[in-house]
N, C-alpha and C positions, 0 to 999 in steps of 0.2 A: 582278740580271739573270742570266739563263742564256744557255748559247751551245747551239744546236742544231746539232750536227756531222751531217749523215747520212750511212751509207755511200755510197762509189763507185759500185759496181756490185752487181748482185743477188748476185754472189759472198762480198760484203763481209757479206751477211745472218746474224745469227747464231740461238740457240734464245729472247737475251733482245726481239728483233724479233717474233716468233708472235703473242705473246695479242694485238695490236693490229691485226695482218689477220684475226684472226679474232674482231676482239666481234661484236656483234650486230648494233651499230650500225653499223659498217662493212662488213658483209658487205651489208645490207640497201639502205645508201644510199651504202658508199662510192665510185658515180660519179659522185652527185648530192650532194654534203653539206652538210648543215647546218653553221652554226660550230660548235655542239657538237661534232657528228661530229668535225670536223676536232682540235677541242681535245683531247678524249679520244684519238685515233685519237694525235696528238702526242705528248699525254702519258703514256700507254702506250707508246710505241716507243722515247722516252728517258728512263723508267724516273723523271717529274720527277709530281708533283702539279698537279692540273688550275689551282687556283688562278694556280699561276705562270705555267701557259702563257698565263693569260688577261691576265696584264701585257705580251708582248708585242707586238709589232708585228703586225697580223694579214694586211699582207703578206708577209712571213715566215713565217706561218704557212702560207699558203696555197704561197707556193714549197715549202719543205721538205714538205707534203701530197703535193704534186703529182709532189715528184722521186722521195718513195717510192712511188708509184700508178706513175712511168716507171720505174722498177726491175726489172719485170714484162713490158714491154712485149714481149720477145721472149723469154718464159717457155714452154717446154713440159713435159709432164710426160714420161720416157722410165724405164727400166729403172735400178735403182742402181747406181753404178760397183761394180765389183768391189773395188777397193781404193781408198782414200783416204787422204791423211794429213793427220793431224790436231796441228797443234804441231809439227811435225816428227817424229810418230810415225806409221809405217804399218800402217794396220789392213787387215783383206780379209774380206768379207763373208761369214758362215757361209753352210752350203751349204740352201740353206732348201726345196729337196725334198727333204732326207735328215737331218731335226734331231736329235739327239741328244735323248736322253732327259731331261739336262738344261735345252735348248734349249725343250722344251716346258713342264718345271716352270716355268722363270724366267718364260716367257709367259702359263701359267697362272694365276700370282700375280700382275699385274702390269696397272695402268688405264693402259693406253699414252696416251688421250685427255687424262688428270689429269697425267701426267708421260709427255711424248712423248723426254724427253733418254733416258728407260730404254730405251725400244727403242731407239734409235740405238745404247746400250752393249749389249745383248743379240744384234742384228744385225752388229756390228762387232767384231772381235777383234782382236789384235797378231797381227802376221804371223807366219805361221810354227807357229802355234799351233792347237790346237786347243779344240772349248768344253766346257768343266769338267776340262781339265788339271787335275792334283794332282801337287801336288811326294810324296816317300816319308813324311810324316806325313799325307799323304790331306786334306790345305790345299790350295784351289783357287788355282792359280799369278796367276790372272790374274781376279782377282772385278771384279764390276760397279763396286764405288767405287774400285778402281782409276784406273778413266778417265770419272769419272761429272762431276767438276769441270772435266775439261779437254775432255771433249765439249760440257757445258752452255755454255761460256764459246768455244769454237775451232770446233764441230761446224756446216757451213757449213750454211744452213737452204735452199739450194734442194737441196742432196744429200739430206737431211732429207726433204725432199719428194716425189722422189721415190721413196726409199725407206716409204717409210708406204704411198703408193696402193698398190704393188709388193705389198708385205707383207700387206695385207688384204684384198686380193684375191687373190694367189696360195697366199702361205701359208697361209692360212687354209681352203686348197683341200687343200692338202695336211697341214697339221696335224690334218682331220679322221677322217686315216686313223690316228694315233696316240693319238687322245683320243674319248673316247664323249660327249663336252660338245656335242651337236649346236645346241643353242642357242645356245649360246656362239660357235660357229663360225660360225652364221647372221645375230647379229649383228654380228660380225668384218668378214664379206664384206660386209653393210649398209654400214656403216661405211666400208669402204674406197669401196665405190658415191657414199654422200654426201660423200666426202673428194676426189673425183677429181672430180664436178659441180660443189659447191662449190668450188674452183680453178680449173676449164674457165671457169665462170657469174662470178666474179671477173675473171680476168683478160680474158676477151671485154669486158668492163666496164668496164675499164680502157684498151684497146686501142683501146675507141673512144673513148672521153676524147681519150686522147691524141693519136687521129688527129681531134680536135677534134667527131669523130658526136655527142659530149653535153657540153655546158659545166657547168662546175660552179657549184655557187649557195652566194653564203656566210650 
């Protein structure tokens, strides 16, 4: 038997909570869901095999469904804090109309959508710091696996959030003044367009759930 703990409050959300608001199946019916939906939607957010979810109590299920779909409930999306801490380490967000040279390599290389914790590490530095510091061997003081585990695991997923709309939309406004990859840029701003509707188109979806506008079916 499993026990399914869910966070408190939307704060409590981490990077390993995403892939579950975002399958396919959940995006498409999560205000209406099937039990599947619901089993997978589970067993993706607590990281268990579908089989198992399917031995419990499928009131249970439906509770713990419904507290993650109310988690949302007074979600907006706004500008990323300027600083955060994370673990009790405080980061502060690069200056992202003025990126450094390296700032655009590490973005250049990098499928923010396949792995979203790397921009959170890309976007965020230790305070005080700046990005591609080098100690006097020309070693970067403060590299991305630095803080790659402890953002993946601490890095709170509605900061996360808005951080990302923020990021491919703006920056990618402004990243096009340093990179000739006009494609790449074009679908950057895409992307941030589909990332900010898909969330709006969610949680409106949600919101009415909750204020009872659509009951769920199991």
């Amino acid at each position: 038997m499993i026990e399914l703990k869910a966070p408190a409050t939307i704060n409590d959300l981490r990077f390993k909570h995403l892939d579950a608001y975002r399958s396919d199946s959940f995006m498409e019916q999560g205000h209406a869901p099937t039990v599947a939906t619901k089993v997978k939607f589970v067993a993706s957010f607590f990281s268990v095999v579908e089989p198992l979810v399917y031995t419990l109590d499928y009131d249970d299920i439906s509770k713990v469904y419904r507290h993650c779909l109310e988690l949302f409930k007074d979600f907006t999306l706004s500008k990323p804090a300027k600083e955060i801490t994370v673990n009790g380490i405080e980061y502060e967000l690069v200056n992202l109309k003025r990126p450094t040279a390296g700032f655009v390599a590490d973005c250049s290389l990098s499928d923010f959508n396949a792995d979203p914790v790397r921009l959170a590490c890309i976007c965020y530095i230790p305070k005080g710091t700046n990005y591609g510091d080098v100690d006097k061997h020309l070693n970067l003081k403060h590299p991305i696996e630095d803080r790659y585990e402890e953002f993946k695991e601490h890095f709170p997923l509605k900061e996360f959030l808005d951080l990302e709309c923020f990021f491919f939309l703006e920056c990618a406004i402004s990243l096009r003044i340093y990179t000739a990859r006009a494609q790449a840029i074009t679908r950057a701003r895409r992307r941030g367009l589909a990332v900010i509707r898909g969330w709006k188109r969610l949680t409106s979806s949600l919101k009415s759930t909750i204020t009872g506008g659509t009951k769920s079916r199991g």
